[in-house]
C-alpha positions as CSV (number, residue, x, y, z in Angstrom):
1,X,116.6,109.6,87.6
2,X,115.8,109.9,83.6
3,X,115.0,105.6,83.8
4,X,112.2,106.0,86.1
5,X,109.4,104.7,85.1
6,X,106.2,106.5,84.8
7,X,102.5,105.9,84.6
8,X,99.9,108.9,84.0
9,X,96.0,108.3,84.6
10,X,93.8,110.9,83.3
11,X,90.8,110.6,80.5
12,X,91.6,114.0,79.5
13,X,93.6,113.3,76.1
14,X,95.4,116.7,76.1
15,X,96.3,116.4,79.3
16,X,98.4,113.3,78.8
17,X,99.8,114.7,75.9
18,X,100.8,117.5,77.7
19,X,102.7,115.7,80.7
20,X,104.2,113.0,77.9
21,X,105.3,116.1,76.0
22,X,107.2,117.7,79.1
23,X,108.4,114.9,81.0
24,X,110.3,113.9,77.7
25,X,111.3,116.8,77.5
26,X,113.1,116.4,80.5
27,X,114.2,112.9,79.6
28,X,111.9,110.8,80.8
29,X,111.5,108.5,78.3
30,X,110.0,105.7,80.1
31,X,106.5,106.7,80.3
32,X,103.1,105.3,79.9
33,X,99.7,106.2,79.9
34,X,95.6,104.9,81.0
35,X,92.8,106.9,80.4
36,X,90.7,104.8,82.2
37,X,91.0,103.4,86.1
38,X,90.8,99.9,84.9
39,X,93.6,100.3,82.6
40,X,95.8,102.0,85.3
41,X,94.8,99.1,87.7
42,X,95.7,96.5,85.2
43,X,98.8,97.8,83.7
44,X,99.8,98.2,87.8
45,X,99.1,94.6,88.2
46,X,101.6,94.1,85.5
47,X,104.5,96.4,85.3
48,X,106.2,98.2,88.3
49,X,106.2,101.9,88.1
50,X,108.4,104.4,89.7
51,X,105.8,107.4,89.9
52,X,102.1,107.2,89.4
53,X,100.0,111.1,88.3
54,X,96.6,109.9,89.0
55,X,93.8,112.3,88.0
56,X,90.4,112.1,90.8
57,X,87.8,111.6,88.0
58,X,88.4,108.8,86.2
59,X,85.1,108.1,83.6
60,X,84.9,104.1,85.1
61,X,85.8,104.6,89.0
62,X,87.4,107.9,90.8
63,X,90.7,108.4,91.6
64,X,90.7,108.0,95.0
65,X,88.6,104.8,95.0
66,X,92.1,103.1,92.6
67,X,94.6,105.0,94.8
68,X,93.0,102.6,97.1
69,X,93.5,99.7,94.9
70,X,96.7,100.5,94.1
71,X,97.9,100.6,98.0
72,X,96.8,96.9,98.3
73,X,99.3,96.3,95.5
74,X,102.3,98.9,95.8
75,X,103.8,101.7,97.7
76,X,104.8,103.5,94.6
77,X,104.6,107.2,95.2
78,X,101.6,109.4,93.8
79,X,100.8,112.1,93.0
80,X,97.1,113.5,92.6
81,X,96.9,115.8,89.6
82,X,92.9,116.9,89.4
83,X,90.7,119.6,89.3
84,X,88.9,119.3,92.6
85,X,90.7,121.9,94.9
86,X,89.1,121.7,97.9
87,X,91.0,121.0,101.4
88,X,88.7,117.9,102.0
89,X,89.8,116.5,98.7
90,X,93.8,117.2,99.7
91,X,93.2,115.8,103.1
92,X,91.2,112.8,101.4
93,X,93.7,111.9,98.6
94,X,96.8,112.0,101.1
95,X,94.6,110.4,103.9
96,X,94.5,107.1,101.7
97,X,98.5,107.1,100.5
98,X,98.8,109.9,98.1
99,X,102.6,110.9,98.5
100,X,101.7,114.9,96.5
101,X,98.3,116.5,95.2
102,X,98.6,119.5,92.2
103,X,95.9,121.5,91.2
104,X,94.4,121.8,87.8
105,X,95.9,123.8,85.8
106,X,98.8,123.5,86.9
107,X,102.1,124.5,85.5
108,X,104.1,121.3,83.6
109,X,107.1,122.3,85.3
110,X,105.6,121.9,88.7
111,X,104.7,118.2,87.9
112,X,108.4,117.7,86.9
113,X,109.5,120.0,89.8
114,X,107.9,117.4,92.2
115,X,108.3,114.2,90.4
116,X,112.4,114.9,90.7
117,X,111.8,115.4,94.1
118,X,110.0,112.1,95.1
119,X,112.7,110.4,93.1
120,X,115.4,111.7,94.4
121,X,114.5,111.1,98.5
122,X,113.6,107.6,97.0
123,X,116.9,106.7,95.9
124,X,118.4,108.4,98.9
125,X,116.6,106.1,100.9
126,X,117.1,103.4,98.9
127,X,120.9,104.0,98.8
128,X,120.7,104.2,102.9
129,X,119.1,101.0,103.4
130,X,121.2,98.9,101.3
131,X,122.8,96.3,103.5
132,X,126.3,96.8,103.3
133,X,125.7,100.4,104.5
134,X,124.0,99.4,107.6
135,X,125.8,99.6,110.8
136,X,124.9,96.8,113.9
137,X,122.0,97.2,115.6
138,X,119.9,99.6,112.9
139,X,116.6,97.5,113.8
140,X,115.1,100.5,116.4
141,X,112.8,98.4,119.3
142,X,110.8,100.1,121.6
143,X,109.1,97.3,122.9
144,X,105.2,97.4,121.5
145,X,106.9,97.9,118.2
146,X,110.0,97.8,116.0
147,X,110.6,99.3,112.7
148,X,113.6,97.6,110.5
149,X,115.3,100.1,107.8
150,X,117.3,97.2,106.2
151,X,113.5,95.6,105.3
152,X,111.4,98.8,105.5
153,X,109.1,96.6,108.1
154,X,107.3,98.0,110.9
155,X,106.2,95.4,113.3
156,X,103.2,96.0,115.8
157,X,102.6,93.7,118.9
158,X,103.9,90.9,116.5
159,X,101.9,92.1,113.6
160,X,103.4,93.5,110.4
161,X,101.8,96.7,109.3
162,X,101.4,98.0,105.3
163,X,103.2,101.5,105.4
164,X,103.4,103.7,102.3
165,X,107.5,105.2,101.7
166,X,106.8,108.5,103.3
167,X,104.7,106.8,106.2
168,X,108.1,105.0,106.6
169,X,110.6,107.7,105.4
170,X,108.8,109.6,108.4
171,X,109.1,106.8,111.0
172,X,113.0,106.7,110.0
173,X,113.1,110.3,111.1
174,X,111.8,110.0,114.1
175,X,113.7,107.1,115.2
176,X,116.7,108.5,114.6
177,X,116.3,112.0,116.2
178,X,114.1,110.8,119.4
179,X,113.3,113.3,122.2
180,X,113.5,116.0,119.8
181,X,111.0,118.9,119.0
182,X,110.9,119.5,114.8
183,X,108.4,121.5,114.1
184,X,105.9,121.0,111.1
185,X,107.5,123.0,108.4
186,X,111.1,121.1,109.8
187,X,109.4,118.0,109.0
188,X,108.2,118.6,106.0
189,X,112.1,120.0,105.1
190,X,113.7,117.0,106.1
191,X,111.0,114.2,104.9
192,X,109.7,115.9,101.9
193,X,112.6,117.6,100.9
194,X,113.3,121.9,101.3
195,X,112.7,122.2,97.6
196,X,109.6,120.4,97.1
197,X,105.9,122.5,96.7
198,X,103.2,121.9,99.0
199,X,101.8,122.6,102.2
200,X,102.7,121.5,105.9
201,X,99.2,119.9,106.7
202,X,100.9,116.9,104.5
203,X,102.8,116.0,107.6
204,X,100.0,116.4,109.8
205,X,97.6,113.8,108.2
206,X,101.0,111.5,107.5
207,X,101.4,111.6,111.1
208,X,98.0,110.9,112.5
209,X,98.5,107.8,109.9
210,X,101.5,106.8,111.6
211,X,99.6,107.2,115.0
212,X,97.3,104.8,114.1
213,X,99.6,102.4,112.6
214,X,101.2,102.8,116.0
215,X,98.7,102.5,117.9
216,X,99.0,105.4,119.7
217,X,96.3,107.0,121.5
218,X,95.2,109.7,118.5
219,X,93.3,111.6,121.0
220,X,96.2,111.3,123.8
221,X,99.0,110.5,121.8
222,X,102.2,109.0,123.9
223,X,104.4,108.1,121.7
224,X,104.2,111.3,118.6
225,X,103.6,114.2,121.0
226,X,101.8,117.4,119.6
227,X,103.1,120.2,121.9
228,X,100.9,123.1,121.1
229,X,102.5,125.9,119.1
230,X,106.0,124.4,119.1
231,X,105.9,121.2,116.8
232,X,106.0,117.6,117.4
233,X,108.0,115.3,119.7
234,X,108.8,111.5,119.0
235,X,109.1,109.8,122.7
236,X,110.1,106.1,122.1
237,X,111.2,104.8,125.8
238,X,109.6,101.3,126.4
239,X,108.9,103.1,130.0
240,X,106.4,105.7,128.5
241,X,104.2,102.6,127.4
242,X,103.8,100.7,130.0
């Protein structure tokens, strides 16, 4: 976990001394940093990164206009760190593929707390998906789409569609435990991990994401049901879609 590689975006100098400082203390030696959104961008372009701590206000464009970059690039994992604490700015930064947001200030050993956690699910999944682990028959077909673990491809009427790791991570779940009720907090135990920080509305806008991607009805939704008060139910039958 102490190889992972790590970028940190933030124009506030003592702020990136202050992550640098505490994630080598917990042996993280791989780390680099951009003060600027063109920086981050370009340094993306040319290194791969296992975490990204993206700040929101960047002096040369905001953070969530280069998280939106960055998805047209990558699915690494990141994690807002800013001072804007508002629910519209949670529900905006993991609306367009934020994986975590923290809140300035924010305790050091929060970041760290969090960063293990994305890591570690990561090389779970990783470790689940390599091919001589997979049994016959992984790739899960419903018909009007098919999601393959072994490639971490979801395929819509035909069509390939860009999913972020937890978009997928989710999706995984799902397919695996079909029919079943989990409610929000389960989801967000299972997928996010029971020692991670953060609140269940994460799995709520990760899953109208995956409606969309599904192209589920978001208002009517067939295939992720919402039942009221109890949780959520993943129906996959090819008969429920026709």
């Amino acid at each position: 976990m102490e190889s992972a590689k790590i970028l940190a975006v933030d124009d506030e100098v003592g702020i990136l001394k202050l992550l640098e400082i505490t994630l080598k203390k917990e042996h993280f030696t791989q780390i680099e940093t951009a003060a600027t959104g063109k920086d981050a961008l370009q340094r993306i372009k040319e290194n791969n990164y296992d975490i990204i701590l993206l700040d929101i206000m960047l002096p040369d464009l905001s953070g969530f206009e280069l998280c939106t970059e960055i998805r047209k690039l990558t699915n690494t994992p990141i994690i807002f760190i800013s001072a804007r604490s508002t629910d519209f700015d949670k529900l905006t930064g993991l609306g367009i593929g934020g994986d975590d947001y923290i809140t300035k200030p924010f305790n050091p050993l929060e970041v760290i707390a969090r960063i293990k956690v994305i890591l570690r699910r990561q090389r779970m999944y990783e470790i689940t998906q390599q091919p001589h682990q997979q049994q016959l028959g992984a790739l899960f077909d419903y018909g009007c789409f098919t999601y393959d673990p072994d490639s971490a491809t979801l395929t819509v009427n035909n069509i390939i569609v860009e999913c972020t790791a937890k978009e997928l991570e989710l999706l995984h779940f799902f397919c695996k435990h079909p029919n079943r009720i989990f409610t929000t907090a389960q989801l967000y135990e299972f997928v996010w991990g029971n020692d991670a920080f953060g609140e269940e509305k994460t799995v709520t806008i990760h899953i109208a994401k995956l409606r969309k991607k599904l192209g589920d009805d978001t208002r009517n939704p067939k295939i992720i049901v919402n039942l009221r008060g109890i949780g959520y139910k993943f129906i996959p039958t090819n008969e429920e879609r026709k």
